[in-house]
C-alpha positions in Angstrom: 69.7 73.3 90.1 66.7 71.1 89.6 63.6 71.6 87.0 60.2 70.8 87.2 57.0 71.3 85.2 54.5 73.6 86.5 53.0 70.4 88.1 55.8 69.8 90.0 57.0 67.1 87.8 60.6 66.4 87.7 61.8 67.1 84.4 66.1 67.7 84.7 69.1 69.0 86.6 70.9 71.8 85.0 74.8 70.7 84.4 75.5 73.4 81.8 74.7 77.0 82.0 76.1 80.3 80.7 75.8 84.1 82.1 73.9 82.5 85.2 72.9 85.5 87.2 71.3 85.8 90.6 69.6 89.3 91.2 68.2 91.4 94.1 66.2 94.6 94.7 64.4 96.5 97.0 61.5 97.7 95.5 59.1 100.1 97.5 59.6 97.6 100.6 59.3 94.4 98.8 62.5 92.3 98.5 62.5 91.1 94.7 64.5 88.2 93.4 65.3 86.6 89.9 67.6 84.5 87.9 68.8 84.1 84.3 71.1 82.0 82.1 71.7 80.2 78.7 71.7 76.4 78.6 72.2 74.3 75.6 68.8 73.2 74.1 70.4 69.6 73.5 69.9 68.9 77.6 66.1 69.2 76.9 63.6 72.6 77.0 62.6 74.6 79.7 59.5 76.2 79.3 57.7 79.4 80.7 55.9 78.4 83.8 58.6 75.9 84.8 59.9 75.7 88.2 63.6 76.5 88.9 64.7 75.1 92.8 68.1 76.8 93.5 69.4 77.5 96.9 66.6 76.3 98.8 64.4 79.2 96.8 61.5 78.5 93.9 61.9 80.3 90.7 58.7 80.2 88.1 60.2 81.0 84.7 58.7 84.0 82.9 60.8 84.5 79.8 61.8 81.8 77.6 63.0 82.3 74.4 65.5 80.5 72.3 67.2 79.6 68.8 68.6 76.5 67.2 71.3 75.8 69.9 70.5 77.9 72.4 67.6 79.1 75.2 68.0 81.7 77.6 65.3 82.1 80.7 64.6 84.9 83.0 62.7 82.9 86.6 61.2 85.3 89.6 60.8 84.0 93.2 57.4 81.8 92.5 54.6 83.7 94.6 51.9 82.8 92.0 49.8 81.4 94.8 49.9 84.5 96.5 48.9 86.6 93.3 46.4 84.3 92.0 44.2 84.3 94.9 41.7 86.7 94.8 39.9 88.5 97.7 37.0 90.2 96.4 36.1 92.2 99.2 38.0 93.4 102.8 36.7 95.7 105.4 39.5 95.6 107.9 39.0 98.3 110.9 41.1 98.6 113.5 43.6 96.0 113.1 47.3 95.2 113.4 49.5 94.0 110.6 49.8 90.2 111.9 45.5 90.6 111.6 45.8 91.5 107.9 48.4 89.2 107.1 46.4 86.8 108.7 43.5 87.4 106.0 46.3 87.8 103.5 47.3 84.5 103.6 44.0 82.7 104.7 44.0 79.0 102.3 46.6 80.3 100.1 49.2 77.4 102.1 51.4 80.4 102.9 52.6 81.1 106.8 54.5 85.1 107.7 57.3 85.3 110.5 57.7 88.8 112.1 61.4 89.7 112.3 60.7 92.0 113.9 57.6 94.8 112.6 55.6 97.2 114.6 52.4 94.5 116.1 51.3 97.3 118.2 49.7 99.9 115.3 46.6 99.5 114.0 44.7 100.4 110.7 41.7 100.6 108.7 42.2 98.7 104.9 39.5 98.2 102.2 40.0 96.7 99.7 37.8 95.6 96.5 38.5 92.7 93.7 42.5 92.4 94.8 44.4 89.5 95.6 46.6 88.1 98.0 49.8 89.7 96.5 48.3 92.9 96.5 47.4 93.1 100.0 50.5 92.3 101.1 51.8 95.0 99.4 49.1 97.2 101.0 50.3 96.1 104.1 53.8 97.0 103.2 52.6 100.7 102.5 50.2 101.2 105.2 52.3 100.1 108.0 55.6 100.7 106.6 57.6 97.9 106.8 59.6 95.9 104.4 58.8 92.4 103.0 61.2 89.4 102.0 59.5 85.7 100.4 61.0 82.3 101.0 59.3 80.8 98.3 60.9 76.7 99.3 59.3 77.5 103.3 56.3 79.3 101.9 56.7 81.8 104.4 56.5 85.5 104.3 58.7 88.0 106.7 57.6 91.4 107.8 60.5 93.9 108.9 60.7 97.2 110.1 63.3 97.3 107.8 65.4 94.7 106.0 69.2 94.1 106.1 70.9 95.3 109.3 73.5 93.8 110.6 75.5 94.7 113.7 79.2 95.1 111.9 78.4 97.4 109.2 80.4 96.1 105.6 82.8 98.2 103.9 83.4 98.2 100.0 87.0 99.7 99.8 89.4 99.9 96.7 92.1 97.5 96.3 91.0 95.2 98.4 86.8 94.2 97.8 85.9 97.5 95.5 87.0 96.2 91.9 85.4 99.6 90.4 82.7 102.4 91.3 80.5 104.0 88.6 78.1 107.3 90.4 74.9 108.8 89.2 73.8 111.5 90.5 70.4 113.6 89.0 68.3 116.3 90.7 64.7 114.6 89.1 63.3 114.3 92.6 64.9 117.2 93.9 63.5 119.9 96.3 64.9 123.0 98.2 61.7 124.4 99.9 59.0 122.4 101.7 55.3 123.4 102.9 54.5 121.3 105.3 50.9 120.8 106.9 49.7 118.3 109.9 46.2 117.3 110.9 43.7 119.4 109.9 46.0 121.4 108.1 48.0 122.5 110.9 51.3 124.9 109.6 54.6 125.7 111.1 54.3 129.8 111.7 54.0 130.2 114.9 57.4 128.1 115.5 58.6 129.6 112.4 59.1 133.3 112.6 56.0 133.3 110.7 57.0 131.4 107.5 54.6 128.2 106.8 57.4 127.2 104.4 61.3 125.7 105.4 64.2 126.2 102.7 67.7 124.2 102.1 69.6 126.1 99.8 73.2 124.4 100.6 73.1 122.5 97.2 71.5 125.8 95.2 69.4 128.6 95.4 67.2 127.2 92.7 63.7 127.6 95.0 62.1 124.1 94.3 59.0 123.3 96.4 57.5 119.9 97.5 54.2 120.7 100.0 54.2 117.7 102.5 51.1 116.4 104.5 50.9 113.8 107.2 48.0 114.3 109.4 49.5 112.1 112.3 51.2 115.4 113.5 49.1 117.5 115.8 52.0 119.8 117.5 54.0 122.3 115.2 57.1 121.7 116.3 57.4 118.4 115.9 55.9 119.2 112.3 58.9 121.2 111.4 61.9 119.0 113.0 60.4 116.3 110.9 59.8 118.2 107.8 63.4 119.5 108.3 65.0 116.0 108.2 62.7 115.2 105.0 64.0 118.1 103.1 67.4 117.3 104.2 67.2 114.2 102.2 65.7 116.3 99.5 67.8 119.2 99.1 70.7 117.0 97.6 71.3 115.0 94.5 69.9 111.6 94.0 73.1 109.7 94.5 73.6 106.0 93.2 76.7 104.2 93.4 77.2 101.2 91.4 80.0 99.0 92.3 82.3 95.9 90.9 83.4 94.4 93.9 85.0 91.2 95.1 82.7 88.6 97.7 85.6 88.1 99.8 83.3 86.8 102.6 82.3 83.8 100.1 86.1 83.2 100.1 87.0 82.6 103.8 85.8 82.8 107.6 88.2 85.2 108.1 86.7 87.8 105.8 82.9 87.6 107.6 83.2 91.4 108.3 82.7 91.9 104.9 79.5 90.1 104.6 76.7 92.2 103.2 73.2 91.7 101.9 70.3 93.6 100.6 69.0 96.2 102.3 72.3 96.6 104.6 74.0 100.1 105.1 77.6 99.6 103.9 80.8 102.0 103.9 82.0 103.1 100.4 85.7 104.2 100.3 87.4 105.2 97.1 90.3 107.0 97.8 91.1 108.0 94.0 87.8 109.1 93.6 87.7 111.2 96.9 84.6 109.0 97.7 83.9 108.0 101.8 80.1 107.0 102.0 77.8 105.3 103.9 74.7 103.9 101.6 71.9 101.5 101.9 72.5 98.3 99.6 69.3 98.6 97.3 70.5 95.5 94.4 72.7 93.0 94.0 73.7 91.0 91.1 75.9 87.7 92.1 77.4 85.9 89.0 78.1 82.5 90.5 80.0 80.9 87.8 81.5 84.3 87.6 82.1 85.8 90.3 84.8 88.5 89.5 81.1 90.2 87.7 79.5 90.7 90.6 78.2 94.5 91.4 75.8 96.3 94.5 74.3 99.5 93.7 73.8 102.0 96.7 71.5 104.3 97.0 71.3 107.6 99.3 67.1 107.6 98.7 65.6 104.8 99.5 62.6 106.1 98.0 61.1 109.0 95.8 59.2 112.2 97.1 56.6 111.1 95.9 56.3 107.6 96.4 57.5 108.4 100.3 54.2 111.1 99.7 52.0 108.4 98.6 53.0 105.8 101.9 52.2 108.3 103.9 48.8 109.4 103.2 48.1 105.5 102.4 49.2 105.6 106.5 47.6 108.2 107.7 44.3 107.6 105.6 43.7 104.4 107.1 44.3 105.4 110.6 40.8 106.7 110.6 37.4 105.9 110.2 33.6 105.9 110.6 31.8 102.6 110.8 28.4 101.3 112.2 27.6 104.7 113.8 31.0 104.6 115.4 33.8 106.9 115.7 37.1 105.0 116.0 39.7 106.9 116.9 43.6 105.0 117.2 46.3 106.1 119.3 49.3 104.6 120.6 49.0 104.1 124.7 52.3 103.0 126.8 52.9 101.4 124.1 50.7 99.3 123.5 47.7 100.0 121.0 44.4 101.6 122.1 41.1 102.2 120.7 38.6 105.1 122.0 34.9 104.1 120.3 32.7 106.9 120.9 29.3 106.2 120.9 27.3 108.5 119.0 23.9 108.8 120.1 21.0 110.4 119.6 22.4 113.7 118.0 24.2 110.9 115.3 22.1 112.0 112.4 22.7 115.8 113.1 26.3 114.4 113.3 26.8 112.4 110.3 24.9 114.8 108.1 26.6 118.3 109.1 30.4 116.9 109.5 31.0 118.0 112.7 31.7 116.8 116.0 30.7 117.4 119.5 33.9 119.3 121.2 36.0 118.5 124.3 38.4 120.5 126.5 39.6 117.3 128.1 40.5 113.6 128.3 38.4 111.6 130.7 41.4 109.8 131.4 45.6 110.8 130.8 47.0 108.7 128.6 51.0 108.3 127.8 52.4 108.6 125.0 55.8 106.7 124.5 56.3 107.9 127.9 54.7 111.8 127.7 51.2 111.8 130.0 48.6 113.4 128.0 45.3 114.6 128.4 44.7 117.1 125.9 44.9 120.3 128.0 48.3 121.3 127.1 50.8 120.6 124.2 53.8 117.9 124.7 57.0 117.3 123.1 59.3 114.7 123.5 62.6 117.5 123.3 65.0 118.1 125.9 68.3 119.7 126.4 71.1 117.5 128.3 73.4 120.2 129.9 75.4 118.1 132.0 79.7 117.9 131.5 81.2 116.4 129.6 83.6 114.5 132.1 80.0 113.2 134.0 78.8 109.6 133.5 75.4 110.4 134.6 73.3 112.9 132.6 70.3 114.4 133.2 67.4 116.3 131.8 63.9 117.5 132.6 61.0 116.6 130.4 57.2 117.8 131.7 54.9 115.0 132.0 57.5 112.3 131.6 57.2 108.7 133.4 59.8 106.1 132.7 57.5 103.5 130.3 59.2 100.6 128.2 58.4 102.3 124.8 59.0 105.6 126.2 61.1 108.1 123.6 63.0 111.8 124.0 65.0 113.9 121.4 68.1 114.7 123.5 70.3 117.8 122.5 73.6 116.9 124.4 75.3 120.9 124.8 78.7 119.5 125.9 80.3 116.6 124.2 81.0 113.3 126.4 84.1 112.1 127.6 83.0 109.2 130.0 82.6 105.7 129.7 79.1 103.8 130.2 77.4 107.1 130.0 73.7 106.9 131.9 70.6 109.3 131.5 68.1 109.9 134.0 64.9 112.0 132.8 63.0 113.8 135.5 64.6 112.6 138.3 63.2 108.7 136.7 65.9 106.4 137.1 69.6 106.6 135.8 69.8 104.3 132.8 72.8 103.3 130.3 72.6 104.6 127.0 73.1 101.8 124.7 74.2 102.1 120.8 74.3 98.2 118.7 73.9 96.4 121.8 76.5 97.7 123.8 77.1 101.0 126.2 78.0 104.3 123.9 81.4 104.4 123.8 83.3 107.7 125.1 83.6 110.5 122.1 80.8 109.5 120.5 78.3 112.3 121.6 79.8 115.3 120.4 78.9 119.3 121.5 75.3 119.9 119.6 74.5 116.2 119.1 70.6 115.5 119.0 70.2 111.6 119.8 66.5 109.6 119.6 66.7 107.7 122.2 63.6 104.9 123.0 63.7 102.8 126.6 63.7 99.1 126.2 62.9 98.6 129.8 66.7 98.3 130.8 68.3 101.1 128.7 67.9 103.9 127.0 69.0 103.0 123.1 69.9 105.0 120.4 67.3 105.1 117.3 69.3 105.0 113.7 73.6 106.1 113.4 75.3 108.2 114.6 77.0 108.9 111.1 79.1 112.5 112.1 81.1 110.5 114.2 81.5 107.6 112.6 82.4 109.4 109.4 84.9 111.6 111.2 86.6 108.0 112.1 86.3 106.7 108.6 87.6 109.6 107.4 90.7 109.4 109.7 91.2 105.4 109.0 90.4 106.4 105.1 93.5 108.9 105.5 95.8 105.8 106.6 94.7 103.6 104.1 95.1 105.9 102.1 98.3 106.5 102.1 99.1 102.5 102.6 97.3 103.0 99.1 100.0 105.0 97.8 102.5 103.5 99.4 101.6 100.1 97.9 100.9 101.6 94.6 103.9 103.7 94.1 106.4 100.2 95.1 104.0 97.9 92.4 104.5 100.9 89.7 108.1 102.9 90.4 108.5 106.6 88.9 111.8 107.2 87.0 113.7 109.8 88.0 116.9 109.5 86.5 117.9 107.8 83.3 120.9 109.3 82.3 124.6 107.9 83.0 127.0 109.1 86.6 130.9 107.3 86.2 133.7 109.3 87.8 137.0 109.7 86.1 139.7 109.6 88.9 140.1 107.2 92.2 138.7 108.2 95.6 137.4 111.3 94.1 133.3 112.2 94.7 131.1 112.9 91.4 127.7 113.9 91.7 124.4 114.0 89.5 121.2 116.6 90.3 117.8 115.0 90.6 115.3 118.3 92.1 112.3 115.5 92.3 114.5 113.6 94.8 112.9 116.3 97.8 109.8 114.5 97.5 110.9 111.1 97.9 111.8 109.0 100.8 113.2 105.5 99.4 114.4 105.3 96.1 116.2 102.6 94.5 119.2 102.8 92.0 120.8 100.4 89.0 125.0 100.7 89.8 126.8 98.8 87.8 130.1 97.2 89.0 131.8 96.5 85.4 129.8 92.6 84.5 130.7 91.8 88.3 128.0 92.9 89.9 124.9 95.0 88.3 121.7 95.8 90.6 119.1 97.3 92.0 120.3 99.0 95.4 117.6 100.4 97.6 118.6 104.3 99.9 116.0 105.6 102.5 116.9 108.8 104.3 118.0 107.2 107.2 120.4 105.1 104.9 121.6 107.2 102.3 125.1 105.7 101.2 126.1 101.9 100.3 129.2 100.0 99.5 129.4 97.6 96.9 132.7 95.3 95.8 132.3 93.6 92.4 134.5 91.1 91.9 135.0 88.8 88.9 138.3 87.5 89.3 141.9 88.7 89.9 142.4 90.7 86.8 138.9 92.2 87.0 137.4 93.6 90.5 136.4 97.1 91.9 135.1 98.6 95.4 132.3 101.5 95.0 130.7 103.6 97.2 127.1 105.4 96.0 125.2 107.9 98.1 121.6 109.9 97.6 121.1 113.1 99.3 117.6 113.9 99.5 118.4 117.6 101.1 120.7 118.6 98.5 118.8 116.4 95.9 121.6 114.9 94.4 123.2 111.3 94.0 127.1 110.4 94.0 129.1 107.9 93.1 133.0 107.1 94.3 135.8 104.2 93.0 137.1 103.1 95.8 139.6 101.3 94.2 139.7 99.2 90.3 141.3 96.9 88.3 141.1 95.5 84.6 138.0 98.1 84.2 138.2 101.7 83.0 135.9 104.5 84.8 133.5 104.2 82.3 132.6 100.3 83.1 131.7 101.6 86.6 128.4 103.7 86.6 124.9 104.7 87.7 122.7 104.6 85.3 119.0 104.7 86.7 117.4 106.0 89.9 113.5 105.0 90.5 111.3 106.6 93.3 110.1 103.5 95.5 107.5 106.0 98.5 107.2 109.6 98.4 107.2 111.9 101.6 
């Protein structure tokens, strides 16, 4: 860890530190980082404004403060030379997020790297007196993506959404999950919603009526939240996507904060585990009845200390109404009117296209009433991720997939569809599959694999009543998001076995007593027995028999080996031959002399029986 003045002046390497924490968040789509320690003010002062280098990252320290011995400092990812330099005025119409960032970044020595983000969309941003910070922050909210800074590169990275990876981490207890604290609140909590589309467009006539939808499974407190995004011109797609909105809304506010051990820092063998921020993980906690899957939203790694580390999940990524705010920030800057020029923006096989209407002589009339000339038509159809369109009819992208279960190749009828790269349909599968490499063919367009993470769906994992959102890539038909039902039910099963390993493992490290009292018979080859009831609910116990000083143990009886011999022998004049039994029907242990010498009945004995595994 190396420090330099804020004019890049070497100053001193950090040897000694205290509480030295690296932290992570995602904050409304911006990846934050920081770190903090205490150093000893003897190695020499390090001043706000400083610059921290640690793992190939540039920290500018903020906080500073100190006492005789001691300084403490709190650094953030240095991206002063993105929020010191001011643009004073941007007119952007019509562009895609690599133009802005572009503009963003213009003489600031900065570079971007799309990982991938939408390049096709376009907007319209203004912006007065803000800086280069801000508009990427803009950016962030207007196209909805997610941002990450490496500070070292100078290079800024635009996701669709950050984190990711292919083999999903798990958190699970007694082995990487140390401890799990949960909050829960209902602050940002809604059971009704109103939704409205372009030109306030409502949901009754899809809705028996009712321009309002309701989720009562948590209560039947009515709560309403009225949602508006004009980029929806068809009802029914305005109410499947207001329904999975209030989905997220109509339960708790769920955060799970969790102690857990980096086992992936450990070993090669462990890289499973790997996680980062802004991955989905699996939580299990079996004491806590807890099987989750969450989005990892902070980190705090203690690397002196690693046994400190936590991760807090989250089941919102964002609030109502900061998720309100994004998406009139969208939808605002979608349109505009410029120059005498209507520019309307729409998405066309994918690719991104722009209609200017030319307004002519009637312009004035135009501009100064608010109202546009009408049209029945399109000049020409247009697709739109793969639906033609030309404005005479309404189009959907939902279809029902009837075909069995046992068939590979499904089909399904969708009006107006052609087979584009980009192309996307809601599929409602009625029968659950059973068939490996499934394919779909819409309208009679090609049969093409459905792909989930890169590979072919596997068998059983489109159940009866599924809905999949599926887009083409050109070769296959991929599945958009989880498919969590399923993937849960698994969990759930493999939760079950662990479980009970749990148990298992718990129960041996921590026996139960359940006998403590003293079993010695009183004549030779005669059977004496002790009653244990709790004995029904155990499967391998173990027992303490004593053997006069010969031979005194632990002896271990399963119910498929309920009954053990034992000699103890200490010399001619002192020896005996036992036999011990535990019947777990009739919940009772024995205890037989076989044959003795030197030792009375007394010096032969059971004296304690300890449950090992229950049933």
């Amino acid at each position: 860890m190396k420090v330099c003045s804020y004019q890049s002046v070497f100053k001193r390497i950090v040897s000694q530190r205290k509480d030295f924490k690296v932290e992570e968040k995602l904050d409304n789509g911006i990846v934050k980082k920081q770190i903090s320690f205490t150093y000893p003010i003897e190695d020499g002062k390090i001043c706000c404004e400083d610059i921290i280098e640690y793992d190939d990252e540039y920290y500018r320290v903020k906080e500073a403060p100190e006492n005789e011995r001691s300084g403490t400092i709190v650094a953030i990812q240095d991206t002063d030379s993105l929020s010191g330099h001011p643009i004073q005025n941007l007119r952007g119409t019509g562009m895609t997020i690599l133009q802005y960032a572009n503009i963003a970044l213009q003489n600031t020595g900065w570079g971007y790297k799309n990982v991938p983000a939408n390049t096709v969309d376009i907007r319209n941003i203004t912006e007065d007196n803000t800086n280069s910070m801000k508009m990427l922050e803009k950016i962030a909210e207007v196209f909805w993506v997610e941002i990450e800074f490496r500070t070292k590169e100078k290079r800024v990275l635009f996701y669709n959404r950050v984190g990711g990876r292919i083999k999903i981490p798990r958190f699970i207890k007694g082995f990487n999950l140390k401890s799990l604290d949960v909050k829960t609140d209902t602050y940002d909590f809604y059971t009704r919603i109103i939704p409205y589309g372009k030109d306030r467009l409502t949901i009754e006539s899809v809705n028996d009526g009712k321009n309002y939808l309701n989720n009562m499974k948590y209560t039947s407190t009515v709560r309403t939240a009225i949602w508006e995004d004009t980029n929806y011109t068809d009802a029914v797609q305005l109410k499947n996507m207001a329904e999975k909105k209030l989905g997220e809304l109509a339960k708790p506010k769920i955060t799970y904060t969790a102690q857990i051990f980096d086992v992936a820092s450990i070993s090669e063998e462990y890289a499973d585990f790997a996680f980062g921020i802004g991955d989905e993980a699996d939580i299990i906690e079996p004491d806590m009845e807890i099987m989750a899957r969450e989005r990892i939203v902070r980190i705090a790694r203690y690397p002196d200390n690693p046994e400190k580390n936590t991760v807090e999940f989250s089941n919102r990524n964002i609030s109502f109404s900061d998720m309100q705010k994004k998406l009139l920030a969208a939808s605002d800057s979608i349109s505009n009117v410029t120059n005498g020029k209507v520019v309307i923006s729409s998405k066309v096989d994918g690719l991104q296209g722009t209609v200017q209407v030319a307004v002519n002589s009637a312009a004035p009339n135009f501009l100064s009433s608010g109202r546009a000339p009408s049209a029945d038509k399109w000049q020409t159809a247009r697709y739109l991720e793969g639906v033609g369109v030309d404005g005479t009819v309404n189009r959907h992208h939902y279809v029902t997939c009837s075909t069995s279960g046992g068939t590979k190749a499904k089909a399904a009828s969708l009006a107006g569809f052609a087979l584009l790269t980009g192309a996307r349909v809601v599929v409602l599968f009625s029968n659950a599959n059973t068939a490996s490499n499934p394919t779909l063919n819409i309208s009679s367009t090609g049969a093409k694999p459905i792909y989930y993470r890169n590979s072919a769906i596997p068998a059983n994992y489109i159940q009866a009543g599924t809905v999949l959102e599926l887009v083409y890539s050109g070769s296959y038909w991929r599945v958009i998001g989880d498919l969590a039902q399923y993937q849960a039910d698994e969990l759930k099963t493999e939760n079950s076995t662990l479980k009970a390993e749990h148990d298992a493992l718990a129960v041996r490290i921590t026996p139960v007593v359940l006998y403590s009292s003293t079993l010695s018979a009183s004549a030779l080859n005669t059977w004496v027995y002790a009653s244990i009831p709790s004995l029904k609910d155990w499967k391998e116990v173990r027992m303490w028999l004593e053997v006069g000083d010969a031979d005194c143990r632990y002896n271990t009886l399963t119910r498929e080996h309920t009954q053990i011999c034992v000699s103890g022998y200490a010399n001619a004049n002192y020896n005996g031959m036992v036999r011990a039994s535990c019947d777990f029907t009739n919940t009772r242990i024995g205890l037989m002399v076989r044959s003795m010498a030197g030792w009375n009945f007394s010096n032969i004995r059971i004296i304690r029986v300890e449950g090992l595994v229950k049933v």
